[in-house]
C-alpha positions in Angstrom: -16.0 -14.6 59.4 -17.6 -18.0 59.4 -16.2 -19.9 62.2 -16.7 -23.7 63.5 -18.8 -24.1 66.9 -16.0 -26.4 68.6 -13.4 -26.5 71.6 -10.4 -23.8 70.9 -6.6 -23.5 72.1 -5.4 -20.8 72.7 -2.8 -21.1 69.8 -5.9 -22.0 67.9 -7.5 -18.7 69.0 -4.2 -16.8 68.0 -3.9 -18.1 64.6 -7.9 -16.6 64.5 -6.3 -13.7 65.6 -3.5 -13.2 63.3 -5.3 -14.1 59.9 -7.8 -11.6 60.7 -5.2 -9.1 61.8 -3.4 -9.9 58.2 -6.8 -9.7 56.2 -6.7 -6.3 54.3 -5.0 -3.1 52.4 -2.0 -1.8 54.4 -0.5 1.9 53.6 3.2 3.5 54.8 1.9 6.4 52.9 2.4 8.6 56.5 6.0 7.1 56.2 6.3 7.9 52.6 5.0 11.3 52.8 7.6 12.2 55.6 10.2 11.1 53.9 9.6 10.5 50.3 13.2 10.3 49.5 13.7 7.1 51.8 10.6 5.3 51.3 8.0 4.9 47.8 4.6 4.6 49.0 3.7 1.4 48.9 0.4 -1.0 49.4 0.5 -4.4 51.1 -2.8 -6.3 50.3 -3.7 -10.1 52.0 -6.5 -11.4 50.7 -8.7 -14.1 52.0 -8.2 -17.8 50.1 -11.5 -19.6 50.6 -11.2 -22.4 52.9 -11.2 -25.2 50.7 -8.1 -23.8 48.9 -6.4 -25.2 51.6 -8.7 -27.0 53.8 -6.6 -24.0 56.3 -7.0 -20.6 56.7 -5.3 -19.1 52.9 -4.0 -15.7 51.9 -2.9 -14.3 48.2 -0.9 -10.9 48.9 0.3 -8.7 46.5 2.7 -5.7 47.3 2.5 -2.7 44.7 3.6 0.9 44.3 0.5 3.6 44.8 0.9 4.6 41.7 0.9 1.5 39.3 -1.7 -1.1 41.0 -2.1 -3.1 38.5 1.5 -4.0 38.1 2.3 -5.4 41.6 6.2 -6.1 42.5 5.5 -9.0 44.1 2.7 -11.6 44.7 2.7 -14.8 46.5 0.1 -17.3 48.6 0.0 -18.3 51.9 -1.1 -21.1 54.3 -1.3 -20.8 58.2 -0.5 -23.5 60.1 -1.0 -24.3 63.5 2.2 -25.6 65.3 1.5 -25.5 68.6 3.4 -22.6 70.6 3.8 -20.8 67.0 2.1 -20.2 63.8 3.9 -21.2 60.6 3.1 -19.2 57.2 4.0 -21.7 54.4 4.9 -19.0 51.2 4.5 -20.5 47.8 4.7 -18.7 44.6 2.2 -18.4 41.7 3.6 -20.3 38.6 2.6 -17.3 36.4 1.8 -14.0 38.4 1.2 -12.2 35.7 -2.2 -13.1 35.2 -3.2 -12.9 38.9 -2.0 -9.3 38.9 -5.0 -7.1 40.7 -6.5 -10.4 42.5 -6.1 -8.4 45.6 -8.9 -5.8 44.9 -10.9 -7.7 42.0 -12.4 -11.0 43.6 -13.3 -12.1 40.0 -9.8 -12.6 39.3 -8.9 -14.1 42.9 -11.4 -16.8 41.8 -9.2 -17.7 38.8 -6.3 -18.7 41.3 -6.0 -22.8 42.2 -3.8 -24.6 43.4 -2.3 -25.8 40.5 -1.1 -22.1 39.7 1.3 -22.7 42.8 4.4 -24.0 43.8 5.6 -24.3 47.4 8.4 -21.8 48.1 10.9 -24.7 50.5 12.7 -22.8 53.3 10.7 -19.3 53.2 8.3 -19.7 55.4 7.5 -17.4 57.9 7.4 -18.2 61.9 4.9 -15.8 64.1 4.8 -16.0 68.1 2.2 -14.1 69.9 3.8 -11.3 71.9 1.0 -9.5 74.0 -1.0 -7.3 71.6 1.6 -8.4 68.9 2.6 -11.2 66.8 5.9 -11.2 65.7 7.5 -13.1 62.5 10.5 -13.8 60.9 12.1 -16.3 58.5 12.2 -20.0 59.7 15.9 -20.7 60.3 18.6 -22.0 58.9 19.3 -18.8 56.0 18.2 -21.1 53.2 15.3 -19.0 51.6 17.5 -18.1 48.6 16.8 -15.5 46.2 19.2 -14.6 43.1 19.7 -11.1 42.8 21.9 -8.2 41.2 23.7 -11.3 40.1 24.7 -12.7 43.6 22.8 -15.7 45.5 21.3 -14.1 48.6 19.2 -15.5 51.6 16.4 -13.9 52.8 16.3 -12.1 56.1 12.7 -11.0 57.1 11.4 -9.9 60.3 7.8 -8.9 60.7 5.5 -7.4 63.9 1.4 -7.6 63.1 -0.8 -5.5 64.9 -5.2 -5.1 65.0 -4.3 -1.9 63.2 -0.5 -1.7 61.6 2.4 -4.3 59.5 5.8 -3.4 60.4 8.3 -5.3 58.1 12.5 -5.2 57.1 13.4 -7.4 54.3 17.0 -8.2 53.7 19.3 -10.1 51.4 22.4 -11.2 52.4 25.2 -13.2 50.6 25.3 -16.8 50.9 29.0 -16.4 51.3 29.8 -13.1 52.9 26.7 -12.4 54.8 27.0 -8.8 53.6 23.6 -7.2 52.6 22.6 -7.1 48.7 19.3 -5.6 48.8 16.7 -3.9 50.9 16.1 -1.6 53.0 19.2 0.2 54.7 16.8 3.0 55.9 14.6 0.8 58.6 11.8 -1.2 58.2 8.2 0.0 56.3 5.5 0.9 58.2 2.0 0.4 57.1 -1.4 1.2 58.3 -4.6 -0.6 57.5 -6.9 1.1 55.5 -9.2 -1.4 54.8 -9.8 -4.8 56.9 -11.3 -8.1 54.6 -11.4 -9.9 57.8 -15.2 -10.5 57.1 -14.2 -12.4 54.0 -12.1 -15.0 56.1 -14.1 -18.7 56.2 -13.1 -21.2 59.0 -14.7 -23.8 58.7 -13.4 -26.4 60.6 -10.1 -25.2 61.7 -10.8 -25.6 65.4 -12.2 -28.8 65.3 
């Protein structure tokens, strides 16, 4: 992690904190093994942007089943942003996943992503306050991150908590009209583990200054 010599706040300090907390290859395979009738095992990767994808600190993520890598379920890019007593995660969406699939473990094909390939996802980003030895997340508000699905318009409901060592998340859609949930998880939230960290791959440059 290549890091600016400059003056830091301490909201500064926790976005720092957060990215590299964020940075690497998260498992519920405990989860799924206990209970493999509730939960697929699944793999959460963030991988390091460089800095000057942003000028920020930059993530592309991919989510996939253990068994089928290569074919992730869904992919997305993310910026941190400093704003003040919280950290906001703009989301944006790749233009044409497809071709990014596997950027999470093969750098060559992380390379191929600009930010051309992207398009800012408006109402879906994610709002993280420190909370001790935890940050915790959830959609900014206002229930206008909307997602069509199984033929209905839903909004998203996401709430996160981020850990040194663990990702704890619940994704939910609800009906724009009803508020009745559409899809998700009804059985709890997913629990991962890091297995790896890429926290060493993070570059930030000049994000304190």
């Amino acid at each position: 992690m290549t890091i600016a010599p400059s003056s830091t706040s301490t909201n500064a300090s926790d976005l720092l904190t957060l990215a590299s907390w964020m940075a690497g290859d998260f498992s519920n395979y405990k989860q799924s093994f206990a209970n493999p009738q509730l939960y697929a095992h699944i793999h959460i990767f963030f991988r390091p942007l460089p800095f000057e994808f942003f000028s920020a600190v930059g993530f592309y993520s991919e989510q996939a089943y253990d068994h089928d890598l290569w074919t992730p379920y869904r992919q997305g890019v993310h910026k941190l942003v400093d704003q003040g007593d919280r950290i906001y995660i703009e989301n944006y969406s790749l233009k044409d996943p497809i071709l990014y699939a596997g950027a999470a473990r093969e750098l060559d094909i992380l390379r191929t992503i600009t930010p051309e390939c992207i398009e800012r996802r408006y109402n879906c980003s994610m709002v993280f306050v420190r909370d001790g030895e935890m940050f915790r997340g959830s959609v900014e508000p206002g229930n206008q991150c909307l997602i069509q699905r199984n033929g209905c318009q839903t909004y998203l409901v996401s709430d996160v908590e981020v850990t040194e060592h663990t990702w704890i998340s619940l994704d939910k859609g609800m009906d724009v009209e009803s508020h009745q949930q559409v899809w998700g998880s009804t059985a709890g939230p997913l629990r991962f583990e890091k297995k790896e960290s890429f926290a060493e791959e993070l570059q930030v440059v000049s994000v304190l200054c």
